[in-house]
VMD Tcl script that draws the C-alpha trace (Angstrom):
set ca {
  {-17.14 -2.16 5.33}
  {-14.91 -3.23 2.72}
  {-12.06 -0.91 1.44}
  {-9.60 -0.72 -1.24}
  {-6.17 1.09 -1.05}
  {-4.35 2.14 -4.23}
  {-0.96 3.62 -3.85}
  {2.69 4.29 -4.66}
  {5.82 5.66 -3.49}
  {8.33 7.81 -4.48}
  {11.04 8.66 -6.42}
  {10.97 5.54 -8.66}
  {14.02 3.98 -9.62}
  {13.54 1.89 -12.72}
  {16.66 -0.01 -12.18}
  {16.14 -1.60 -8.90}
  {13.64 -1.37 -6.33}
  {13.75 1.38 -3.31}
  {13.81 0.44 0.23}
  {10.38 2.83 0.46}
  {9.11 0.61 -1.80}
  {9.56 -2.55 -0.44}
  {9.00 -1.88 2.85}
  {5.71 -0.54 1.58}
  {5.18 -3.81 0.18}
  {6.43 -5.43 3.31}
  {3.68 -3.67 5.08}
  {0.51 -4.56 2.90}
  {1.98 -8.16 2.00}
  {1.71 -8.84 6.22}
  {-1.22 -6.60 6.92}
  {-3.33 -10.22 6.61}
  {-5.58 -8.49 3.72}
  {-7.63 -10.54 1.43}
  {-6.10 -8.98 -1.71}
  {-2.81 -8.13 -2.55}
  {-1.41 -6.65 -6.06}
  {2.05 -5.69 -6.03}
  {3.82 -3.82 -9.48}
  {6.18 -1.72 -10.50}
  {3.99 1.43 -10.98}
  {1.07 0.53 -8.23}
  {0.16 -1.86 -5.88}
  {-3.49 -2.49 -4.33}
  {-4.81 -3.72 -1.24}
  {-8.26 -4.56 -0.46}
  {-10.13 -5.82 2.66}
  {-11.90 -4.92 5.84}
  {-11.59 -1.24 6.96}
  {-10.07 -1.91 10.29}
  {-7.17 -3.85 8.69}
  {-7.03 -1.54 5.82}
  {-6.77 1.64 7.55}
  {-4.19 0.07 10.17}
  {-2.00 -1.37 7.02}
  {-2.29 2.40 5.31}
  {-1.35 3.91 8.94}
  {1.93 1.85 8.76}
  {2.64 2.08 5.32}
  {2.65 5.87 5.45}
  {5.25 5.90 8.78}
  {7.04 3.39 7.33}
  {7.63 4.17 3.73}
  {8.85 7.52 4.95}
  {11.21 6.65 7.51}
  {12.74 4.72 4.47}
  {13.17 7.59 2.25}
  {9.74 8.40 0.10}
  {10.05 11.69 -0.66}
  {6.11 11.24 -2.08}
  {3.52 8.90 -1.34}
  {-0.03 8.52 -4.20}
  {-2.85 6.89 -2.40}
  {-6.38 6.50 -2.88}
  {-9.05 5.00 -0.85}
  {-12.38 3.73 -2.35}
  {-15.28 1.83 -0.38}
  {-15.59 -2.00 -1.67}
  {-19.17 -3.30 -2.34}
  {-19.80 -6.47 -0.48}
  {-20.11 -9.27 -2.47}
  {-18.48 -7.78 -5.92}
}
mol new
graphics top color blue
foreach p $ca { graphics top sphere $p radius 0.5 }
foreach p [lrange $ca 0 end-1] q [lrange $ca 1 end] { graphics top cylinder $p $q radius 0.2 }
display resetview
């Protein structure tokens, strides 16, 4: 199965980027995922559940310990082949 993660963190800062945010970037830019789109106002992730689920497992712990006050996902199942 094939999943795709859609998230951000919280509260933005529109000057520089937060620590929760990069780290949360940290986390899905060396979770080894197939695709990776990072911006300012939502990133996506997509690849095989195992690695996705483990990526959104870290992200989570992570980007809280570094100050998200908030964190907008959404998880949507990938058709194979699209």
């Amino acid at each position: 199965m094939r999943l795709r993660v859609e998230f951000t963190t919280e509260p933005f800062d529109l000057d520089e980027a937060p620590a929760h945010a990069l780290v949360a970037r940290e986390v899905v830019e060396a979770a080894h995922l197939d695709a990776v789109d990072v911006g300012p106002f939502g990133n996506t992730a997509e690849g095989g559940a195992d690695q996705v689920l483990t990526a959104v497992d870290a992200l989570l712990r992570k980007a809280l310990q570094a100050g998200a006050t908030r964190i907008s996902l959404q998880v949507n199942v990938v058709e194979e082949g699209v």
